[in-house]
Each structure stands twice: as C-alpha cells, then as structure tokens.
KEKE-3310 file (N, C-alpha, C; in steps of 0.2 Angstrom, whole numbers, plus 5000, padded with zeros to 4 digits):
npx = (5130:5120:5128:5128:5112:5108:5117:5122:5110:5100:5102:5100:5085:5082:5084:5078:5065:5062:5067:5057:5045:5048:5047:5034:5024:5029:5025:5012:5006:5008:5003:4989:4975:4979:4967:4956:4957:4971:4970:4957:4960:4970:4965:4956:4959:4959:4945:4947:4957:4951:4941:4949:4955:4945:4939:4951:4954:4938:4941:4949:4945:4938:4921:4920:4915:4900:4905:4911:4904:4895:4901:4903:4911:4921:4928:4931:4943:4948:4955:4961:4972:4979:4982:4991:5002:5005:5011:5016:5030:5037:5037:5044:5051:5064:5067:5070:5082:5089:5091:5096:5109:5114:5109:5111:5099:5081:5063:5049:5045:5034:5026:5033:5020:5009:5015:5017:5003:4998:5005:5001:4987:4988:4991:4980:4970:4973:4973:4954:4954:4956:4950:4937:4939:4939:4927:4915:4907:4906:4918:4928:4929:4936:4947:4965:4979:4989:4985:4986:4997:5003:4999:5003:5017:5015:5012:5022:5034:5027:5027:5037:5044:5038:5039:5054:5054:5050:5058:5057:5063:5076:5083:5093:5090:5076:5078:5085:5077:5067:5070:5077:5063:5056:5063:5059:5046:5049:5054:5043:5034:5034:5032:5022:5003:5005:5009:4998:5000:5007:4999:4987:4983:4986:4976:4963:4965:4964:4952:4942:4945:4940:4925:4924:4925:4924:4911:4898:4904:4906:4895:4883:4892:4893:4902:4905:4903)
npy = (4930:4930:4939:4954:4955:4958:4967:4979:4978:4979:4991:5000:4998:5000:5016:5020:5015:5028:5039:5039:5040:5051:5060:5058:5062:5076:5077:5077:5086:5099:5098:5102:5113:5129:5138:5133:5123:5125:5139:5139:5130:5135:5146:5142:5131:5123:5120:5111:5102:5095:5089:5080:5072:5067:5058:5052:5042:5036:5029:5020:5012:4996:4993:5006:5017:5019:5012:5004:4994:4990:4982:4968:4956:4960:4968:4962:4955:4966:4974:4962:4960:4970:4973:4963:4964:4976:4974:4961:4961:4972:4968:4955:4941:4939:4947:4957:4954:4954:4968:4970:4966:4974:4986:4988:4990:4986:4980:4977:4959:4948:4930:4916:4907:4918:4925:4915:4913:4926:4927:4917:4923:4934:4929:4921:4929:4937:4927:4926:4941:4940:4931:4939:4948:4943:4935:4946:4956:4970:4972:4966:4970:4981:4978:4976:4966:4972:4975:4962:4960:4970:4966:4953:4956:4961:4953:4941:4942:4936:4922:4917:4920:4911:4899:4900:4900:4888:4881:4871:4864:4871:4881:4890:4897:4899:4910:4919:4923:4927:4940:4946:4948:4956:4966:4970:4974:4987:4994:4993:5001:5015:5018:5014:5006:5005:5013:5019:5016:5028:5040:5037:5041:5056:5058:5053:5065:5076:5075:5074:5090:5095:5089:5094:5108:5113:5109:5109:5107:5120:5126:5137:5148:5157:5156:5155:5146)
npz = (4970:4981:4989:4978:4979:4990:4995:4983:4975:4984:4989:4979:4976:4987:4986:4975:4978:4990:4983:4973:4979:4985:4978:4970:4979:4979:4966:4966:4973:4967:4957:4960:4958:4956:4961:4963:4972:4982:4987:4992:5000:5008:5016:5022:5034:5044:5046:5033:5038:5047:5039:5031:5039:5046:5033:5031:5040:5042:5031:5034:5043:5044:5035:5038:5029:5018:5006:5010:5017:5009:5002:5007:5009:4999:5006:5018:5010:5005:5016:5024:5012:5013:5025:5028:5019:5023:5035:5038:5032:5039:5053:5052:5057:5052:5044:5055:5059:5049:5050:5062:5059:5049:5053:5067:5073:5078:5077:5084:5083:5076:5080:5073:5070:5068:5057:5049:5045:5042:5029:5020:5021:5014:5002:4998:4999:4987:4978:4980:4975:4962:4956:4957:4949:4937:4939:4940:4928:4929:4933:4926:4915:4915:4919:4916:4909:4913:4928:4934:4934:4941:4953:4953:4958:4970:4978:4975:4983:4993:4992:4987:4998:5009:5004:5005:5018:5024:5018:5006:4991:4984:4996:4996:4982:4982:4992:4987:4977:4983:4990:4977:4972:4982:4983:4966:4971:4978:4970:4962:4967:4969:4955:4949:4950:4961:4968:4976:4990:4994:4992:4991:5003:5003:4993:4997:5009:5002:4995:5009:5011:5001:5004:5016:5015:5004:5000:5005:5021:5026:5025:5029:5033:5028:5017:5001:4990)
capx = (5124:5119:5129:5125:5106:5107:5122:5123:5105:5096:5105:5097:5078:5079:5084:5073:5059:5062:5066:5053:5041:5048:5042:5028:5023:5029:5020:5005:5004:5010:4997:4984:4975:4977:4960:4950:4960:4977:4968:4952:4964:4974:4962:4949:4963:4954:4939:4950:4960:4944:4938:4956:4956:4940:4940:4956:4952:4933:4943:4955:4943:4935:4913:4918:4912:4896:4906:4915:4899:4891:4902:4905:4917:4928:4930:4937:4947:4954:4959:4964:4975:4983:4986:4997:5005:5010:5012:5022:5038:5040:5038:5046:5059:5069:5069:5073:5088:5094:5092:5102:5115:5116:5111:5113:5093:5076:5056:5045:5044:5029:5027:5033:5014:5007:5018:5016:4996:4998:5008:4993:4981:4990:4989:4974:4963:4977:4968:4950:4954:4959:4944:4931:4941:4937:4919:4910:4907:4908:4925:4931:4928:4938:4953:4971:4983:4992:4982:4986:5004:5002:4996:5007:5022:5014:5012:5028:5037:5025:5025:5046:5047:5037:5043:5061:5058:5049:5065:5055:5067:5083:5084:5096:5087:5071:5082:5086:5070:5061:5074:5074:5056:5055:5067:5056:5040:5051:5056:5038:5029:5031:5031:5015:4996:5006:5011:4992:5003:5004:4994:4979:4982:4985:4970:4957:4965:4960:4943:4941:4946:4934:4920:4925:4925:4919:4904:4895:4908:4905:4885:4881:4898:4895:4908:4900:4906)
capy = (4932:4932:4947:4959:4956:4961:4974:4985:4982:4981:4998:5004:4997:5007:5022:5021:5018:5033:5044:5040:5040:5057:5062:5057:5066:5084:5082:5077:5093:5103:5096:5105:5119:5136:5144:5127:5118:5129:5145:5138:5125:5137:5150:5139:5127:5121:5115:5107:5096:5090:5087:5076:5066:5062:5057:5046:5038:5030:5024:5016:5009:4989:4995:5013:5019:5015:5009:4998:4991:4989:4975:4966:4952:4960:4975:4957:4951:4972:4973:4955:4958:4976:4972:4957:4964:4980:4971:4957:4964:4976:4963:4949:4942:4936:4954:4961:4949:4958:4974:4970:4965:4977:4993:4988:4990:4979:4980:4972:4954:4941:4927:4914:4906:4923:4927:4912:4914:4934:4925:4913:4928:4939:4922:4918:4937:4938:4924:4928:4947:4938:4928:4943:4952:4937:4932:4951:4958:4976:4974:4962:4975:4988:4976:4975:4962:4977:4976:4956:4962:4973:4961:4948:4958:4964:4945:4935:4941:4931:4917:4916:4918:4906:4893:4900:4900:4882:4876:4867:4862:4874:4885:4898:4899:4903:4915:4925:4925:4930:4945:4950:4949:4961:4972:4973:4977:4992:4999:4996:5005:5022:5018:5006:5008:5001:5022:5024:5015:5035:5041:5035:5048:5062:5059:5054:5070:5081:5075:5077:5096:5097:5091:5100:5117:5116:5101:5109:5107:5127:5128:5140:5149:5163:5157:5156:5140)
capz = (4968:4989:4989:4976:4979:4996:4993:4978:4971:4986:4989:4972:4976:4992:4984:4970:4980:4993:4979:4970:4983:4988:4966:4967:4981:4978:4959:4966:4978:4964:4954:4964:4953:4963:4960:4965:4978:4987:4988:5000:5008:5013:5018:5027:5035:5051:5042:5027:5043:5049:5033:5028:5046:5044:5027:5030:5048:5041:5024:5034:5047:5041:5037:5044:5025:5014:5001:5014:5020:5002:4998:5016:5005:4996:5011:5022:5008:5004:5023:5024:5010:5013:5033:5028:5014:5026:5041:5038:5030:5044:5058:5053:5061:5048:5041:5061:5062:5047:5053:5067:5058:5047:5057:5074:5077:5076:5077:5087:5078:5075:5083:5068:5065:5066:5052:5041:5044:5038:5023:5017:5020:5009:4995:4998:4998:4981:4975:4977:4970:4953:4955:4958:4945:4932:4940:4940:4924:4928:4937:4924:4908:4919:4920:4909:4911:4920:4935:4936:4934:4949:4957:4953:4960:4976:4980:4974:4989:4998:4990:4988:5007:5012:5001:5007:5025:5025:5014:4999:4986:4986:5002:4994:4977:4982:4995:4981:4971:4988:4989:4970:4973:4986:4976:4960:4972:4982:4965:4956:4973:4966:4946:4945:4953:4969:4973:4980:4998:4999:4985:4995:5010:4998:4989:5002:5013:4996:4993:5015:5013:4999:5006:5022:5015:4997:4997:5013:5027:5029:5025:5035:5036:5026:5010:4994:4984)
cpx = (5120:5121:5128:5118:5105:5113:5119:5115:5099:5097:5098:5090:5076:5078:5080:5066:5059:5064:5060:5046:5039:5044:5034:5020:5022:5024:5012:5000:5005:5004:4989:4982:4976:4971:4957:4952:4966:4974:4963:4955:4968:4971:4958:4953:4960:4950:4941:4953:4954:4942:4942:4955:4952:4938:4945:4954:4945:4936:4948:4952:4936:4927:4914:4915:4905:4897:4909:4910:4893:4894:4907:4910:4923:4931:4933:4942:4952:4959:4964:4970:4982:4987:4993:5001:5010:5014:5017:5029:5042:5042:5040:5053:5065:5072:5073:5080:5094:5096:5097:5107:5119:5116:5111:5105:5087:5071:5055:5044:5037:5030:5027:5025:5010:5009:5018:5007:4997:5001:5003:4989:4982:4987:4982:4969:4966:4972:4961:4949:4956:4952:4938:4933:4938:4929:4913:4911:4908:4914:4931:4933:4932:4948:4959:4976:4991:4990:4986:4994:5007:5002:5002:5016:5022:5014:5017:5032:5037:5027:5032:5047:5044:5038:5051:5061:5055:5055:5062:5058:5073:5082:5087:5091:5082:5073:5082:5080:5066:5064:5073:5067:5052:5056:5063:5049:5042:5052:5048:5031:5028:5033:5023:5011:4997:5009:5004:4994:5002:4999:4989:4979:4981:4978:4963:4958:4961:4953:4940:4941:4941:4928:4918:4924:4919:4911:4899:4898:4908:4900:4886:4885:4899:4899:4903:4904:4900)
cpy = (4935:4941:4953:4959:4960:4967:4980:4983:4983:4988:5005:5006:5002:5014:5023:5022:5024:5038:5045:5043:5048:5064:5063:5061:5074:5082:5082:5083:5101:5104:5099:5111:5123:5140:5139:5123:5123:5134:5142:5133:5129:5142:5147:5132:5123:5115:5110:5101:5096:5088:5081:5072:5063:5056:5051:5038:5034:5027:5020:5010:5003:4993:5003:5019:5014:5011:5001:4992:4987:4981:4973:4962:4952:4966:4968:4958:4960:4973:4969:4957:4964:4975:4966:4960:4971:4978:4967:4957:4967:4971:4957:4948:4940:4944:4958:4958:4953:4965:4976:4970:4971:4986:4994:4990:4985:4981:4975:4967:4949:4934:4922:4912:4911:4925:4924:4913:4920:4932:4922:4919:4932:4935:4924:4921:4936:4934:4925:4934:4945:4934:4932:4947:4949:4937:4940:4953:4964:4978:4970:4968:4980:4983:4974:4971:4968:4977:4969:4956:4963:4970:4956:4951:4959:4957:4939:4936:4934:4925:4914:4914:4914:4899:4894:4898:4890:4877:4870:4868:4867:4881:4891:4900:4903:4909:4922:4926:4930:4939:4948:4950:4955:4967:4975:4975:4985:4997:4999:5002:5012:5024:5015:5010:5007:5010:5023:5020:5022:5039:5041:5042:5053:5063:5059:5062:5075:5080:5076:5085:5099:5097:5095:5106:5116:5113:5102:5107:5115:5129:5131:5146:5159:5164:5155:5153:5138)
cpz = (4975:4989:4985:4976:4984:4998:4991:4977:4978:4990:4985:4973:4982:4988:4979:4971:4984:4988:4975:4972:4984:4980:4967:4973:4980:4969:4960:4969:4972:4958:4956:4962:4960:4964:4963:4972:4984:4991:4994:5004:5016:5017:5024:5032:5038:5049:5034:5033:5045:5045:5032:5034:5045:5039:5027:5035:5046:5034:5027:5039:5041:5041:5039:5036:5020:5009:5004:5015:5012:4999:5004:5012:5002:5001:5016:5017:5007:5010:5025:5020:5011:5020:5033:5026:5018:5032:5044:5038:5037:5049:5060:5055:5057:5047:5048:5062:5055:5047:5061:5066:5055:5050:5062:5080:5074:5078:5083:5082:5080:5075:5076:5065:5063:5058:5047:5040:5040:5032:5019:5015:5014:5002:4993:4995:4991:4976:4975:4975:4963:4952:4956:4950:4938:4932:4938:4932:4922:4930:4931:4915:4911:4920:4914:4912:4915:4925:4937:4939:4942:4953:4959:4959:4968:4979:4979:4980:4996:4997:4990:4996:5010:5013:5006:5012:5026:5021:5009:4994:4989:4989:4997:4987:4978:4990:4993:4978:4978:4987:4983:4971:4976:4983:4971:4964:4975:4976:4960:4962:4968:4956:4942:4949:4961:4974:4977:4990:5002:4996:4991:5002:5007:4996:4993:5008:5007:4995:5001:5015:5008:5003:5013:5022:5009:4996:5002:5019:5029:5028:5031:5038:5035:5017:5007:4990:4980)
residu = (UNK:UNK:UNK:UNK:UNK:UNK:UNK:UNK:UNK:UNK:UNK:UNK:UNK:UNK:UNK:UNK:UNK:UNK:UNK:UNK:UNK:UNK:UNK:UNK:UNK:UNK:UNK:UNK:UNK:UNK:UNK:UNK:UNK:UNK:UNK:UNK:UNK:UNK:UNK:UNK:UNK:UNK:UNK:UNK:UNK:UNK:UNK:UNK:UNK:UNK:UNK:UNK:UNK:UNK:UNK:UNK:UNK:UNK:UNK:UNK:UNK:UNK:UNK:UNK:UNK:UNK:UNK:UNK:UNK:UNK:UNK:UNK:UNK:UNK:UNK:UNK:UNK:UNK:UNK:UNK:UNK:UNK:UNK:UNK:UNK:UNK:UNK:UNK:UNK:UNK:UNK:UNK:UNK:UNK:UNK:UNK:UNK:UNK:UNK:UNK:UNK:UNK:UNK:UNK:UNK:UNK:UNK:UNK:UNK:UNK:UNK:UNK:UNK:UNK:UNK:UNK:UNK:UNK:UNK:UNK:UNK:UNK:UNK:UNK:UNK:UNK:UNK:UNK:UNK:UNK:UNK:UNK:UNK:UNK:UNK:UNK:UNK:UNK:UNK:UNK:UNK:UNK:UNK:UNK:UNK:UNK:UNK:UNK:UNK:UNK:UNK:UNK:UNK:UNK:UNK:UNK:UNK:UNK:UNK:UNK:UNK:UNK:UNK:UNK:UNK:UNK:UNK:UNK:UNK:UNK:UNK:UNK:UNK:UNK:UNK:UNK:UNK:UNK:UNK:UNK:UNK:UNK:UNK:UNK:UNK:UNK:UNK:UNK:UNK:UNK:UNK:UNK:UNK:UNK:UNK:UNK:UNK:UNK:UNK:UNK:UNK:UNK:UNK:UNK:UNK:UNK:UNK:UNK:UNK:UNK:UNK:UNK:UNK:UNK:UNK:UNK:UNK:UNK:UNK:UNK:UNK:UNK:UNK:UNK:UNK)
# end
C-alpha cells in the first residue's frame, strides 16, 4: 500500500493537480470579455500593472486593506491559517528528506517545533473558521456542507501528519492516511473552491487593472470610460 500511494498515485495527484492548475488558468484568461477587459488591458498596460501589483501586494499584506482591517479577528485567524497551510508542506523536513531521496534536491527546512506549532495553527484557525461560520448569521446563511468539505480536506493533511509524525497509535497507518490526504487536497486544488491558491492572483490582478485604468486609475488622462 506504502508503495503505490507514494508511486503510481502520488504520480497521478501531481499530475492532476499541475494540469489542472494549468486549465484553470488558461480558461480563466480566456474568459476575459474582449470589449470590456483585453482591449483596455492591453492598450493602457503600464497603468493596468500598477493597478494589478498594487491590488495583489495590500491583499496579501495582514490590515494592508479596509476590509482586512474591518474584521481584525478573522484577518489573524485568515493569515494564521493560509501561512501554515502554504508553508508547512514546502518546508518540512520530512517532506525535504524525501525530496532528496527521490530527486536528489531539498528546501530550506523548519525547525521541528516551528513546524508542529504551524500544524496546530493551521487546526486551530480551521476550527474557529467552522465556529464563525456556525456563530454569524450572515456568514452562516451563505454556507453549504460544501464549504465544510473544503475545509475539511484542506486540513486532514494536518491533522494525519501530526498524529503520524508523534507516532499515536499505528505509525504507518496514519502514514498513509497523512499521504492519501495530501493526495485528495493536490487533486481537489484545482476542482474545488481550493483553485483561488491561484485563482486569487488572477482575479485581484483583474479588479487592480480595472481600477487602475477603468475605475479612475487614468482620471485625468484623457480616455473616456
């Protein structure tokens, strides 16, 4: 079982997710009316990258937008839980050691407590997003046992590996659950609500090049939106 999770399927989930990735990309851009969106991007370029940096750079910076700042709580708990969730996997050193083995290269790794602390965090924020999600009334009216889904898959990884790596009950078991776990979130990235990983670039750079050109980023310029 060792072997074909880490073999053949985890062969599959790679490929599934970097194709898929690669899909959901090009229809997204394709997706772009030409009269409303391609035509002024591509004319006013300059002023659309300004707009798209900007745009990305304060939604990615903790309070660096008003909406960030709006709800100080859940803007920890969002950060809190996207920084572990992309952070860990890359850096860990379980995962670098089989990069070594397997391609002959390896990451900078995380100092073990670091890496069970960023494991918790991940849990922890998971758990008051289920419990904001439940407690608000406006956010809770907006939810469908598909979000919890989402949820639930973006966070098993965690919860397997740390059981695995502290060896509570059977080591290899939850080996493989940690693994198969990884595997069903690398293949549900770009089929589920878990694609805005790039999604999110995309879309904040588009609303950036609007307001950058179409929304008042060229008042003053002479163009006529």
């Amino acid at each position: 079982m060792y072997e074909f999770v880490t073999g053949p399927l985890a062969w599959l989930s790679f490929g599934v997710f970097f194709i898929g990735i690669i899909l959901r990309v090009v229809f997204y851009l394709r997706g772009l009316d030409w009269k409303l969106d391609r035509v002024a991007y591509r004319e006013h370029m300059s002023f659309g990258l300004k707009g798209a940096i900007r745009s990305i750079v304060f939604w990615l910076l903790p309070f660096g937008t008003h909406s960030w700042r709006f709800y100080p709580f859940f803007t920890i708990l969002v950060f809190t839980f996207h920084i572990g969730l992309l952070v860990t996997p890359v850096f860990l050193l379980g995962h670098n050691v089989l990069l070594q083995e397997r391609f002959g290269f390896s990451l900078w790794t995380l100092p073990e407590g670091l890496a069970d602390a960023l494991t918790v965090a991940v849990i922890v924020a998971a758990v008051f997003i289920v419990l904001r999600r439940n407690g608000l009334p406006e956010v809770r009216i907006l939810t469908k046992p598909y979000d919890y889904l989402v949820l639930a898959i973006a966070v098993a990884p965690f919860v397997t590996g740390l059981i695995a790596h502290h060896q509570v009950g059977s080591y290899r078991f939850w080996l493989i659950a940690h693994i198969l776990a990884g595997e069903i979130m690398l293949v549900a990235i770009p089929l589920t609500k878990l694609s805005h990983f790039i999604l999110f670039f995309l879309s904040r750079a588009q609303l950036g090049m609007d307001y950058g050109i179409k929304r008042g980023g060229m008042k003053g310029s002479g163009m006529s939106w």
